[in-house]
KELUMKOL-634827 format. One record per residue: residue number from 0; residue in three letters; chain; x, y, z of N, C-alpha, C in turn. Coordinates in Angstrom, 3 decimals, always signed. Layout:
# residues N
<node resi="NUM" resn="ALA" chain="A" n_x="X" n_y="Y" n_z="Z" ca_x="X" ca_y="Y" ca_z="Z" c_x="X" c_y="Y" c_z="Z"/>
...
# end
This chain:
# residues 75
<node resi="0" resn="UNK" chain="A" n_x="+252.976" n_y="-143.918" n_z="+3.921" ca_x="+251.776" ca_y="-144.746" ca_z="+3.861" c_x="+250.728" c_y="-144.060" c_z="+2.994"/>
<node resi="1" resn="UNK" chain="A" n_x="+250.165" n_y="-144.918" n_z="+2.221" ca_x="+248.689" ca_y="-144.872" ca_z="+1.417" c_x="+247.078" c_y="-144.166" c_z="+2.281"/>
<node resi="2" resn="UNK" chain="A" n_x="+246.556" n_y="-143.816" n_z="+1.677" ca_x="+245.433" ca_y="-143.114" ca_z="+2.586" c_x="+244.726" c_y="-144.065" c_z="+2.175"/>
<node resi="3" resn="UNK" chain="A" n_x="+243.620" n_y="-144.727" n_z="+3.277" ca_x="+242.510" ca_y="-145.830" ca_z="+2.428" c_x="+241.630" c_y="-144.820" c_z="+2.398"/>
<node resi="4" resn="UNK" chain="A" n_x="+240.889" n_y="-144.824" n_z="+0.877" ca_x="+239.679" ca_y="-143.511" ca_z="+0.783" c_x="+238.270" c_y="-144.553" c_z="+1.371"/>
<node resi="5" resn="UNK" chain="A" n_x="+238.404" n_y="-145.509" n_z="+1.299" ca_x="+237.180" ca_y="-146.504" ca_z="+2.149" c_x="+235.835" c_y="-145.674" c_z="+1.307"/>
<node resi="6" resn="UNK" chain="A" n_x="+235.608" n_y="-146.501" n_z="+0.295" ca_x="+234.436" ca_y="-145.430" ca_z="-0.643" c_x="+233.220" c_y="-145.709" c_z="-0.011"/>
<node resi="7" resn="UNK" chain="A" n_x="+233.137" n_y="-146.508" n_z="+1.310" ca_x="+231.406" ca_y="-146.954" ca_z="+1.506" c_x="+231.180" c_y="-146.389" c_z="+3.028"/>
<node resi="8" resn="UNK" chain="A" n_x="+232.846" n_y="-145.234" n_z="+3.470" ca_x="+232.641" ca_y="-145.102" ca_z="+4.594" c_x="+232.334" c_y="-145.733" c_z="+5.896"/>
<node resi="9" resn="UNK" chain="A" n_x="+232.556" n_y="-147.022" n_z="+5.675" ca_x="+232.710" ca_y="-147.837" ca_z="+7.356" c_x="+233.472" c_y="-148.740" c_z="+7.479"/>
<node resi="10" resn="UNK" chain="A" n_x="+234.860" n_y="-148.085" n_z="+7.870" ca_x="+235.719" ca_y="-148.942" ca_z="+7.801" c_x="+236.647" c_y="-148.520" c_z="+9.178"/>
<node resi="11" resn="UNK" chain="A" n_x="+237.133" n_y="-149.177" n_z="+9.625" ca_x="+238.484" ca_y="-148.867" ca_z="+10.807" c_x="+239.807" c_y="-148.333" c_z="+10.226"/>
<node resi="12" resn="UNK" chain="A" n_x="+240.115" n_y="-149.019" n_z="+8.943" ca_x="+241.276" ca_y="-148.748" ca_z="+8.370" c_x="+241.692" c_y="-147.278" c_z="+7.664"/>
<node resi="13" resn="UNK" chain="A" n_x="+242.691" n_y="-146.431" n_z="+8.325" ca_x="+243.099" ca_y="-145.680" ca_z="+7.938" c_x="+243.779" c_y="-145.255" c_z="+6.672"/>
<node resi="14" resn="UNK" chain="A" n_x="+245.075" n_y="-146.144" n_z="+7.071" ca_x="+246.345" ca_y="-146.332" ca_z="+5.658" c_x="+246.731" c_y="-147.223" c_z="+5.438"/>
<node resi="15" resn="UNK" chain="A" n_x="+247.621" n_y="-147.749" n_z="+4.655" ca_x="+247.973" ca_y="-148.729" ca_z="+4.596" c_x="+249.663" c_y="-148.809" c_z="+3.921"/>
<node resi="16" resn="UNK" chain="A" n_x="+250.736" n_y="-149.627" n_z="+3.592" ca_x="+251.914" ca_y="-149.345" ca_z="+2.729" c_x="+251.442" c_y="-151.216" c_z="+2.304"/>
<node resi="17" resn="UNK" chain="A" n_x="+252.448" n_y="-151.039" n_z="+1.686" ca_x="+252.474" ca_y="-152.133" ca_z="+0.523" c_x="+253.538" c_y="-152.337" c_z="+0.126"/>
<node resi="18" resn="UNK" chain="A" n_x="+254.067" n_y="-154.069" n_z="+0.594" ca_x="+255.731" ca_y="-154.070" ca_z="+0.212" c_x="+255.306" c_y="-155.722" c_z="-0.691"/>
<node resi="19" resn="UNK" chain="A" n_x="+256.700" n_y="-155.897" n_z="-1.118" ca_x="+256.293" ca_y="-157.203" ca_z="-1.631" c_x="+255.810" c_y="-158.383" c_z="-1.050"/>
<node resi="20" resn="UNK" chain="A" n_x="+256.618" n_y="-158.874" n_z="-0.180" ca_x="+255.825" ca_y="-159.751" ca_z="+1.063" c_x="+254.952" c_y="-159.585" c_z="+2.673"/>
<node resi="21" resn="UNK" chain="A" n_x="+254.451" n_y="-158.418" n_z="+2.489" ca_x="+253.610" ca_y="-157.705" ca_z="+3.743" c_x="+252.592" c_y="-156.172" c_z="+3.089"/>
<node resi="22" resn="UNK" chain="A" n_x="+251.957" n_y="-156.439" n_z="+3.859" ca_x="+251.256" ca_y="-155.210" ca_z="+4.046" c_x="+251.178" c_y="-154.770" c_z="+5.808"/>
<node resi="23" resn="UNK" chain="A" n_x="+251.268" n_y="-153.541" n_z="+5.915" ca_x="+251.370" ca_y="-152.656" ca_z="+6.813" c_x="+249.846" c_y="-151.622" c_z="+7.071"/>
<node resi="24" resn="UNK" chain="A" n_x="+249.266" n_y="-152.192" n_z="+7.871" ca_x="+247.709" ca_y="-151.786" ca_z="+7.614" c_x="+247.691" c_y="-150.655" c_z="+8.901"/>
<node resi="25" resn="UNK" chain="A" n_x="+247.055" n_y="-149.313" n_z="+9.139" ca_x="+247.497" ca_y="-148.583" ca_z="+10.458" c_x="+245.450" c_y="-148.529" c_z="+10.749"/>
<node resi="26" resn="UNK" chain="A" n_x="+245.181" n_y="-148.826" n_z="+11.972" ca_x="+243.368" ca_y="-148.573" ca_z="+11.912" c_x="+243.107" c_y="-147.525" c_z="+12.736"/>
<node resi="27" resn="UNK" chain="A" n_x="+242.297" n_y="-146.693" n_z="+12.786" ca_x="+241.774" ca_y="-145.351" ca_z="+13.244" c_x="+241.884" c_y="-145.515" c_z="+14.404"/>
<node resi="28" resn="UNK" chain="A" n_x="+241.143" n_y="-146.774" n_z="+15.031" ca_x="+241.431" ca_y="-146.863" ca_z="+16.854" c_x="+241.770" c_y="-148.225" c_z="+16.970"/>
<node resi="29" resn="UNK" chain="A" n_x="+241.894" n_y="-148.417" n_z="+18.767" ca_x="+242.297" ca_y="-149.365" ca_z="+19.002" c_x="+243.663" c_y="-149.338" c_z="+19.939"/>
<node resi="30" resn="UNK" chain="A" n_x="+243.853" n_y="-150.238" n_z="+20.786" ca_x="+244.914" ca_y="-150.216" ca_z="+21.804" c_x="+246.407" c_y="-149.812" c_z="+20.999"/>
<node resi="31" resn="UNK" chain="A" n_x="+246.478" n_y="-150.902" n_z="+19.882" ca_x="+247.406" ca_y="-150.643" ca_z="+19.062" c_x="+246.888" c_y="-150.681" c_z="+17.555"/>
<node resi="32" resn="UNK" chain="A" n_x="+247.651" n_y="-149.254" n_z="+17.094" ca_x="+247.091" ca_y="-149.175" ca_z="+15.782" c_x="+247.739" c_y="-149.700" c_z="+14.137"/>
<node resi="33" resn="UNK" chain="A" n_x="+249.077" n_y="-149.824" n_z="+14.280" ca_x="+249.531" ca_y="-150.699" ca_z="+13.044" c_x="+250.280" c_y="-151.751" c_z="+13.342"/>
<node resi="34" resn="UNK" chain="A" n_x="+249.629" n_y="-152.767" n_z="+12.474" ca_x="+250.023" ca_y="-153.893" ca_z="+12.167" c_x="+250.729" c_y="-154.427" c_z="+10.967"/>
<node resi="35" resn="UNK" chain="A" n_x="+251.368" n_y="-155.379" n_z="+10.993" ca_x="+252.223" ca_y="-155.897" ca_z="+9.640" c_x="+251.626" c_y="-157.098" c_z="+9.598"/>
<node resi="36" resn="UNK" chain="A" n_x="+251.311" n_y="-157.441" n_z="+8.594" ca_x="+250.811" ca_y="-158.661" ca_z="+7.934" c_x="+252.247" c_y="-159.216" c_z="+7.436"/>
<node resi="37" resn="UNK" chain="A" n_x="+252.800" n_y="-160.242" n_z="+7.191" ca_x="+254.067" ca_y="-160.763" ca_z="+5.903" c_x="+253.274" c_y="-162.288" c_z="+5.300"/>
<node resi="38" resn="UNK" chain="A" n_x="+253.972" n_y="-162.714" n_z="+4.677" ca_x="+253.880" ca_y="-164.104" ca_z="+4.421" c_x="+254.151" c_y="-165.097" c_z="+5.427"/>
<node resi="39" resn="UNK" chain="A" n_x="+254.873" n_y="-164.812" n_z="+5.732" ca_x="+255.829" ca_y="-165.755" ca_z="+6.668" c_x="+254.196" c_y="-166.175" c_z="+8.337"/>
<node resi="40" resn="UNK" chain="A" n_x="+254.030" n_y="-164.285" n_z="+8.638" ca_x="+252.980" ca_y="-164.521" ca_z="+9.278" c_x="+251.323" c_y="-165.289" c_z="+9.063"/>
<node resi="41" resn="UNK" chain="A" n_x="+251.272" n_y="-164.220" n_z="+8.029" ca_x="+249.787" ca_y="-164.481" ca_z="+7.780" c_x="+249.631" c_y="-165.574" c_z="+6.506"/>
<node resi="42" resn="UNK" chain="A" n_x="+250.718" n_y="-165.767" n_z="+5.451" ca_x="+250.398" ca_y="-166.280" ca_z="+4.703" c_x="+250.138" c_y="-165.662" c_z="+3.243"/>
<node resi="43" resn="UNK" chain="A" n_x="+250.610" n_y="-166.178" n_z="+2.288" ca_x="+250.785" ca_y="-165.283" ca_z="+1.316" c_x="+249.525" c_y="-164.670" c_z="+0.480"/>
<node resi="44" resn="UNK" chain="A" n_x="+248.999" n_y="-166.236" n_z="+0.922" ca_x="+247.328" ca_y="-165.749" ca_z="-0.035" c_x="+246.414" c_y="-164.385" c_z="+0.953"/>
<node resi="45" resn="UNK" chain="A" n_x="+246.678" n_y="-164.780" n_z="+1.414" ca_x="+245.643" ca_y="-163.464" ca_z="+3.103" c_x="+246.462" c_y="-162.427" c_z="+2.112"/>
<node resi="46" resn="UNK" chain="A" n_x="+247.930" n_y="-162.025" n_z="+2.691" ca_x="+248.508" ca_y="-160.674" ca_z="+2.380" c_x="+248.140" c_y="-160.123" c_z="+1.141"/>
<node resi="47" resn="UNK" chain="A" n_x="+248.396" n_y="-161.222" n_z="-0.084" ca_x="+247.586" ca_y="-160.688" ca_z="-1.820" c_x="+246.618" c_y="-160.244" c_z="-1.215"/>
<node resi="48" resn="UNK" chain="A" n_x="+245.218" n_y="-161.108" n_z="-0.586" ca_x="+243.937" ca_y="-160.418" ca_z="-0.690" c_x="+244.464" c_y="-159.523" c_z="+0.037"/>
<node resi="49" resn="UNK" chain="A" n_x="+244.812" n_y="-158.823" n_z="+0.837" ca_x="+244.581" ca_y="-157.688" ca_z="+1.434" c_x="+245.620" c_y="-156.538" c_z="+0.966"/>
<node resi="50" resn="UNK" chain="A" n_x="+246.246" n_y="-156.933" n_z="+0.280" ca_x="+246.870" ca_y="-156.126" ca_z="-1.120" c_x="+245.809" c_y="-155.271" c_z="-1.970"/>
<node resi="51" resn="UNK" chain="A" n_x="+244.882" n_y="-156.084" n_z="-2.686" ca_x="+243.989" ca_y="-156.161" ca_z="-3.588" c_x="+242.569" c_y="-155.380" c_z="-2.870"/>
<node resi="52" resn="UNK" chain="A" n_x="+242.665" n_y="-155.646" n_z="-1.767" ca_x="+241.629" ca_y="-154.976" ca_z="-0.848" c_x="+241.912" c_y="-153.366" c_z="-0.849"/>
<node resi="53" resn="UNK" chain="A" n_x="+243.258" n_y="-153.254" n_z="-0.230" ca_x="+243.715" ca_y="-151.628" ca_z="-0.078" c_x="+243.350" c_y="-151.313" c_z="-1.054"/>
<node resi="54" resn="UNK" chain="A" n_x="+244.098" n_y="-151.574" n_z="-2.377" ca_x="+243.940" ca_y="-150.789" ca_z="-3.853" c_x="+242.991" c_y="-150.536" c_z="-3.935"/>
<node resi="55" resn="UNK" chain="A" n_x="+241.708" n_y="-151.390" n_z="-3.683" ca_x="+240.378" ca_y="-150.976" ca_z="-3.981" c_x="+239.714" c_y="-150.196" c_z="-3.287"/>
<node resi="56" resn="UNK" chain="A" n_x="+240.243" n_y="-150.076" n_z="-2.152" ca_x="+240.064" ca_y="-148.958" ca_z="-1.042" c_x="+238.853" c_y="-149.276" c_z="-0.321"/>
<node resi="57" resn="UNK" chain="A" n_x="+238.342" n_y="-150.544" n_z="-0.462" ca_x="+237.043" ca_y="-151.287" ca_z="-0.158" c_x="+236.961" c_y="-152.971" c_z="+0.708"/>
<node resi="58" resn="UNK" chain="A" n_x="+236.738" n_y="-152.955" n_z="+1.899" ca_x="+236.433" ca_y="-154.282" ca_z="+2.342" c_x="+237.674" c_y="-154.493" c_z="+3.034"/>
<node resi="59" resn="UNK" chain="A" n_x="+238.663" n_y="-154.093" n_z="+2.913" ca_x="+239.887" ca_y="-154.632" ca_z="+4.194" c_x="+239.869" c_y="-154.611" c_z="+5.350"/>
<node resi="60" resn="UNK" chain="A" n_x="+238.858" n_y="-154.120" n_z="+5.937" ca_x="+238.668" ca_y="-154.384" ca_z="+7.564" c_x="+237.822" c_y="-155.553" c_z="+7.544"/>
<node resi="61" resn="UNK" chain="A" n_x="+236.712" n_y="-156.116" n_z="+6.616" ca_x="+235.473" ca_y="-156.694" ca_z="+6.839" c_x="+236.312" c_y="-158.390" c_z="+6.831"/>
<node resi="62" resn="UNK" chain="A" n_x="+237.536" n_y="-158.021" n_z="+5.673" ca_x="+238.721" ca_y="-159.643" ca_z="+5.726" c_x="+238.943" c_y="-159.633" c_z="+6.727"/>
<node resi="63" resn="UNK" chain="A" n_x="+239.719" n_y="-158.751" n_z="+7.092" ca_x="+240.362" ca_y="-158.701" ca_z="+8.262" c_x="+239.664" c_y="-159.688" c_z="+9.737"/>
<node resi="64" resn="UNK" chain="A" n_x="+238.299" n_y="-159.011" n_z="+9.541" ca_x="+238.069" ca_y="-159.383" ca_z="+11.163" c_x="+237.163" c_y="-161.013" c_z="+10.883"/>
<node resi="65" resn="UNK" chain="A" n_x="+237.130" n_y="-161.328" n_z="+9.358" ca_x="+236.168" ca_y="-162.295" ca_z="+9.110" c_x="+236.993" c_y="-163.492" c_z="+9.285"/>
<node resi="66" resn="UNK" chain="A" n_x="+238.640" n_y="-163.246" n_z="+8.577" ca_x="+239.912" ca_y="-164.452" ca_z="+8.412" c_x="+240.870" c_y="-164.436" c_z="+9.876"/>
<node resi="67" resn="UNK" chain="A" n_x="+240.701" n_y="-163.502" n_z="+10.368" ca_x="+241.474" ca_y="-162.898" ca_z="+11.478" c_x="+243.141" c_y="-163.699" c_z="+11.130"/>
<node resi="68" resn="UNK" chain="A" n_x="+243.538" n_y="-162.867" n_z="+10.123" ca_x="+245.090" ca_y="-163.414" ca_z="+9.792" c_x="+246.060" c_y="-163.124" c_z="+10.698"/>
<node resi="69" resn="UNK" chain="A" n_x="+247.111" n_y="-163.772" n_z="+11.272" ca_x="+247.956" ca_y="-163.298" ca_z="+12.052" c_x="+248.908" c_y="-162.547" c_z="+11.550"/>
<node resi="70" resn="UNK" chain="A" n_x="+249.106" n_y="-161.363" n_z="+12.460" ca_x="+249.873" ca_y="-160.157" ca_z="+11.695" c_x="+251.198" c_y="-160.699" c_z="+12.777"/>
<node resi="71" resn="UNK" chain="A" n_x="+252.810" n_y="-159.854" n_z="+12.443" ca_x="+253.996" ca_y="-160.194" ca_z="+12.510" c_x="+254.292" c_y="-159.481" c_z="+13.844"/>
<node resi="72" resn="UNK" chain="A" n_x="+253.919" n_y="-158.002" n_z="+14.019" ca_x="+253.923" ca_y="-156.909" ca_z="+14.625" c_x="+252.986" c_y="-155.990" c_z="+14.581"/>
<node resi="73" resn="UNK" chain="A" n_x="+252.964" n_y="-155.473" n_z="+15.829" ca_x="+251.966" ca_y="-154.560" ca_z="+15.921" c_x="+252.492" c_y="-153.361" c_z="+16.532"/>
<node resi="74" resn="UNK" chain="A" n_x="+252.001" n_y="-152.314" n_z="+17.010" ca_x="+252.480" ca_y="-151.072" ca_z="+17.612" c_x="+251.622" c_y="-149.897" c_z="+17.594"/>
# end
């Protein structure tokens, strides 16, 4: 997994991986801490943005809790 450097410092999100149809997002706290996003779950457009989010290392928690996409698995 990817380190999110989170450049504005307030974020939940730790790391993240990046496959073609999912992202795998892991968050600092919380009952359970990684989740899988796919297409199938969340939808393909959500998973791009939150593709595009990691890379930028900026705003993927703020989607997250604003679209509340359904992730596949958690753990």
């Amino acid at each position: 997994m990817q380190r999110y450097k989170d450049i504005n410092n307030d974020s939940n999100v730790s790391r993240f991986e990046i496959g073609n149809d999912f992202i795998i997002i892991e968050f600092k706290s919380g009952s359970f801490r990684t989740y899988t996003y796919t297409y199938i779950s969340a939808g393909s457009e959500h998973v791009e943005k939150m593709k595009r989010l990691a890379l930028n290392h900026n705003g993927l928690n703020s989607y997250i809790r604003r679209n509340n996409p359904k992730y596949s698995s958690k753990s």
